[in-house]
C-alpha positions in Angstrom: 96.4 164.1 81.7 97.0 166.6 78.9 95.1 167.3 75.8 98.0 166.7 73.5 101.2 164.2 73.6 103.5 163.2 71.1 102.4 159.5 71.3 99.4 157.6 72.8 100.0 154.2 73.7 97.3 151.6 73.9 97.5 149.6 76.1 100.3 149.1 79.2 101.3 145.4 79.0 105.0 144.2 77.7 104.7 146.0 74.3 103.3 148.9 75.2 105.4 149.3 78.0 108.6 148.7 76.6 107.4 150.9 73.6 106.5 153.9 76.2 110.0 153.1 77.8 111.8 153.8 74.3 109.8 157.0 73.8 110.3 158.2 77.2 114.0 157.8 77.0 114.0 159.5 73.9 112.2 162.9 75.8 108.9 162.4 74.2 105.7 162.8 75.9 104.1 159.3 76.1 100.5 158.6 77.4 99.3 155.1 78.1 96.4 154.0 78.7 95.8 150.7 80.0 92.4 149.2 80.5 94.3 146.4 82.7 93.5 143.4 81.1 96.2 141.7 79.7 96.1 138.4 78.0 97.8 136.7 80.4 96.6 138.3 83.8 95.0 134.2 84.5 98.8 133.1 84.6 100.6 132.5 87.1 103.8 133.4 85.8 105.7 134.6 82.8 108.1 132.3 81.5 110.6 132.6 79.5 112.0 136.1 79.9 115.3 136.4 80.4 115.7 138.3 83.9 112.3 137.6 84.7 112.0 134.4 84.7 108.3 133.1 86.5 107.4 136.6 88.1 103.7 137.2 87.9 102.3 139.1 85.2 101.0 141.7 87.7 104.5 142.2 89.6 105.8 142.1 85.6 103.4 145.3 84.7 103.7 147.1 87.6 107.6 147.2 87.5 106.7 148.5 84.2 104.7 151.4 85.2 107.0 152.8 87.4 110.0 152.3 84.9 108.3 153.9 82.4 107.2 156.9 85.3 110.7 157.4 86.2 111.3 159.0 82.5 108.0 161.2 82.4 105.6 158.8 80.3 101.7 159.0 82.0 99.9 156.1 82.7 96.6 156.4 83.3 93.3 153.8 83.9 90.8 153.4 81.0 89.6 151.8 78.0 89.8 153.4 74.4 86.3 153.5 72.4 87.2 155.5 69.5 89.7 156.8 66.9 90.2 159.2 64.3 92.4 161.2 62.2 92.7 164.8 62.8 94.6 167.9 60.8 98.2 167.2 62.5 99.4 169.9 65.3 100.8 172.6 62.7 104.1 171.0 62.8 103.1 167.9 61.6 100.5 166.9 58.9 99.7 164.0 61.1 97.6 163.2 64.1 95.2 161.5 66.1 92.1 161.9 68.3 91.1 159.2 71.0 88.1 158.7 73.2 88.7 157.3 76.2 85.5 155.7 78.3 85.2 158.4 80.2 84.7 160.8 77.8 88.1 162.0 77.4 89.2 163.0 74.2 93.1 163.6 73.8 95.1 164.2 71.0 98.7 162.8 69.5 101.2 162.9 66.8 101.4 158.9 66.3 99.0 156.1 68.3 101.0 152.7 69.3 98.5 150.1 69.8 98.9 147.5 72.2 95.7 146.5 73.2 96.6 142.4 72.9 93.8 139.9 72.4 91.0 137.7 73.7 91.4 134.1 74.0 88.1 132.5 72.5 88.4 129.4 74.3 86.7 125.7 73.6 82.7 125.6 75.3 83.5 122.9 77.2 81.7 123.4 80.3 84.3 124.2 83.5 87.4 124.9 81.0 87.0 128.6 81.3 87.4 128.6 85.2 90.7 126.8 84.6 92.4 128.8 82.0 95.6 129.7 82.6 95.9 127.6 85.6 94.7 123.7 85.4 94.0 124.2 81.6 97.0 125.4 79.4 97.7 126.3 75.9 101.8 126.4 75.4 104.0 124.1 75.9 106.7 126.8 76.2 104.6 128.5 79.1 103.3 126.0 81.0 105.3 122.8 80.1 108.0 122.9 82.6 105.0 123.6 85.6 103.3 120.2 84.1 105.9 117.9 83.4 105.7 114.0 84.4 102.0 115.0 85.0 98.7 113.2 83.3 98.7 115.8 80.7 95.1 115.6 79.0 95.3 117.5 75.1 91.9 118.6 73.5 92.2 118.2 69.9 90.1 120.4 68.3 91.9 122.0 65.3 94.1 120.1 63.3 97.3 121.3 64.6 96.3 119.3 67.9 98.0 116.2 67.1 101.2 118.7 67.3 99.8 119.8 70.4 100.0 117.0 71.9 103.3 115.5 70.9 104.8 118.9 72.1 103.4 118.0 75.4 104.4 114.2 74.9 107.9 115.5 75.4 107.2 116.7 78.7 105.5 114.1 80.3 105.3 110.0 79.1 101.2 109.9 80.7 99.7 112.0 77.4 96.0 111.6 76.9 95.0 112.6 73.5 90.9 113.6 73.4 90.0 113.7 69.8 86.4 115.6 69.6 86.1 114.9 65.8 87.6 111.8 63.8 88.6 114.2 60.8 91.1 115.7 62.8 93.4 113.0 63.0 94.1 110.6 59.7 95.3 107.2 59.7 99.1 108.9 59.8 98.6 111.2 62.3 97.1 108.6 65.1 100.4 106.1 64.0 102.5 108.8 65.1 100.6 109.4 68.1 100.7 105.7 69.1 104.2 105.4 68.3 104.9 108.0 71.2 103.0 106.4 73.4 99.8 108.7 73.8 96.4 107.5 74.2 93.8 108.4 71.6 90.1 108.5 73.3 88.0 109.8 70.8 84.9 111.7 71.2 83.3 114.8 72.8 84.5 116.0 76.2 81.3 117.2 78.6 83.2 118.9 81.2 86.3 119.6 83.0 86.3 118.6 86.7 87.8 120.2 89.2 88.4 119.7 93.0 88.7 122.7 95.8 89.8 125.0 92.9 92.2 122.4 91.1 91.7 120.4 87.7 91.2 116.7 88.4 90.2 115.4 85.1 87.3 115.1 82.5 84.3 113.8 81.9 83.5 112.3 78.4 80.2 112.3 76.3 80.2 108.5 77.9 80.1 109.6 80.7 83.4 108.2 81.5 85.6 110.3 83.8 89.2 110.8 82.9 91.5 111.4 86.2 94.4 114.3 84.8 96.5 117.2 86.4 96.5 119.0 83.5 94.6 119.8 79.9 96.2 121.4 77.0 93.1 123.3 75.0 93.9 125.6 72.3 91.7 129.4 72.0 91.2 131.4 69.3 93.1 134.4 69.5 91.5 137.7 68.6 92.9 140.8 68.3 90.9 143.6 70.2 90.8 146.2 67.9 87.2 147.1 67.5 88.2 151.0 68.7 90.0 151.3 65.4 87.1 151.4 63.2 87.0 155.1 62.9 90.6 155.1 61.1 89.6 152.1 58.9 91.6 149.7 60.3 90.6 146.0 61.3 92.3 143.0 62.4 92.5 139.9 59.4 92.2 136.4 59.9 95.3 134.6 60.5 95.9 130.9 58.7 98.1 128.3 59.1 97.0 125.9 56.1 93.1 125.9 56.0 92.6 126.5 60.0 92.0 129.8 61.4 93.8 130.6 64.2 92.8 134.0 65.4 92.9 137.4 63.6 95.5 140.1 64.1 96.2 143.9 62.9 98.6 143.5 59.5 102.1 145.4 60.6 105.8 145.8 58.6 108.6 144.6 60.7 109.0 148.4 62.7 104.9 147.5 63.6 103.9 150.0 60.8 100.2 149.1 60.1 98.1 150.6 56.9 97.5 153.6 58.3 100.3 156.4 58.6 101.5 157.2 62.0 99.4 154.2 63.7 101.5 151.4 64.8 101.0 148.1 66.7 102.5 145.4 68.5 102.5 142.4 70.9 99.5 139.9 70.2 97.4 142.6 68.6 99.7 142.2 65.5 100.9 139.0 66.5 98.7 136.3 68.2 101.7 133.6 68.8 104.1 136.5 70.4 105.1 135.4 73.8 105.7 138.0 76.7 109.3 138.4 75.9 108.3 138.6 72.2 105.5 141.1 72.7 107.8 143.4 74.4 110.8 143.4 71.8 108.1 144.5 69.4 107.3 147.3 71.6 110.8 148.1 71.8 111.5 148.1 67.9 107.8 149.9 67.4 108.7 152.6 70.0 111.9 153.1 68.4 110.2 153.6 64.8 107.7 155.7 66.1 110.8 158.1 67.4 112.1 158.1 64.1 108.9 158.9 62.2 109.0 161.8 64.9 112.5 162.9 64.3 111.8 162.9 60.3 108.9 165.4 61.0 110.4 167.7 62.8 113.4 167.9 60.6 110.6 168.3 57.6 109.0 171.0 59.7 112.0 172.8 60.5 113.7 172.9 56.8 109.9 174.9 56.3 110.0 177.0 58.3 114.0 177.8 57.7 112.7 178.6 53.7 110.1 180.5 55.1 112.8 182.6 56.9 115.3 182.7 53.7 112.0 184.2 51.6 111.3 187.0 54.2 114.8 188.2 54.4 114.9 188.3 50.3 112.0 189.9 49.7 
């Protein structure tokens, strides 16, 4: 690992890989640093990516790595804890200093951050040991792998009652568990019934599981509800904590009054606030499937290369007037 690179990249999932791949074919030197905990390392699959279709997240990455390897980017294990701005490199006004966890400090021209997000997922005891596997969130994920199941749906925020006719399309044994009344109006449970889905309302104690696999929930009643499969939605939050230092933070993001998650506030190349930082994949946008997440990386890498480009032409044309003055005088 160097001191200095043109570009640091935070984080080596599908954005920040396919961002390192652009800047490594464009002859940049490209560090990532992944802390290897992507959103979806629960999963068994990625779905939905053309080419790719259900290969495992792990198998996904590590293709990656060695794509991104074959044009001279660095990958290396870690976790960033800090962030600053620094005086540029002499050729450009801007820069960046990191801290890695081990104490590493190394510098760069421009930061892409791709450090993703944490699911903050319902307390419902034995949920979390299921995530990702028994216990889904998307429909466009995990729907195929649950169709004509007993699909159970946790209705918890009001976009649930969506949730769950999403999943009504997949499967005609829908189970719709409503933890509080003012979730679903008088219009949203005829619409429910008209498709067929059973409303039980009330808390839900637990999720059940057998030898490692969901096989239903138990209900404040204590009634126990035999399913394959439960749809829960999280909270997605952006980890950007390390970005304090360069006074950026992630802002909460709303779909009508419901808070879904927070995310870092980017232009469409990933530009954030902050000059030379950009971002992509969940950590800018918390709905961004894999496929998603890496075209972002693509079209931030790409930007990033272009900022670049722009400030070594502004750094030439300098240093050429420079020149032009010394041989006048």
């Amino acid at each position: 690992m160097r001191d200095h690179y043109d570009v640091i990249v935070i984080g080596g999932a599908a954005a920040g890989l396919s961002a390192a791949l652009v800047l490594g074919r464009s002859r940049r030197s490209v560090l990532v640093v992944d802390a290897g905990e992507p959103r979806n390392a629960p999963a068994e699959g990625a779905h939905n990516y053309l080419g790719r279709e259900g290969a495992s997240p792990s198998e996904l990455y590590r293709i990656g790595r060695d794509e991104v390897a074959a044009y001279g980017v660095e990958v290396t294990a870690g976790r960033i804890v800090a962030a600053s701005a620094t005086d540029g490199d002499g050729v450009d006004a801007v820069g960046f200093s990191v801290t890695l966890d081990s104490g590493a400090v190394v510098t760069a021209r421009r930061l892409v951050v791709a450090s993703g997000a944490v699911d903050v997922l319902p307390e419902v005891p034995g949920l979390a040991e299921q995530w990702g596997r028994g216990v889904v969130h998307c429909p466009f994920c995990h729907g195929w792998e649950v169709r004509d199941q007993r699909i159970g749906v946790l209705v918890t925020t009001p976009n649930g009652v969506h949730h769950a006719l999403m999943f009504r399309a997949l499967s005609e044994d829908v189970t719709a568990f409503v933890t509080d009344p003012a979730l679903v109006d008088d219009t949203a449970l005829s619409g429910l019934q008209a498709r067929g889905i059973r409303v039980v309302p009330g808390p839900v104690a637990e999720v059940l599981s057998v030898d490692g696999a969901l096989s239903g929930v138990r209900l404040g009643s204590g009634e126990v509800v035999p399913l394959d499969a439960l749809a829960a939605a999280s909270t997605v939050e952006a980890r950007v904590g390390f970005l304090s230092g360069l006074g950026l933070e992630a802002v909460d993001q709303v779909m009508g009054d419901f808070r879904f998650g927070s995310a870092l506030s980017v232009d469409p190349a990933g530009q954030t606030a902050v000059r030379g930082v950009y971002a992509a994949g969940n950590v800018a946008s918390p709905m961004a499937t894999v496929i998603a997440s890496a075209a972002a990386g693509t079209q931030a890498g790409a930007a990033v290369h272009g900022d670049l480009v722009q400030a070594d032409l502004a750094a030439a044309l300098a240093g050429a007037g420079a020149g032009a003055e010394q041989v006048s005088a």
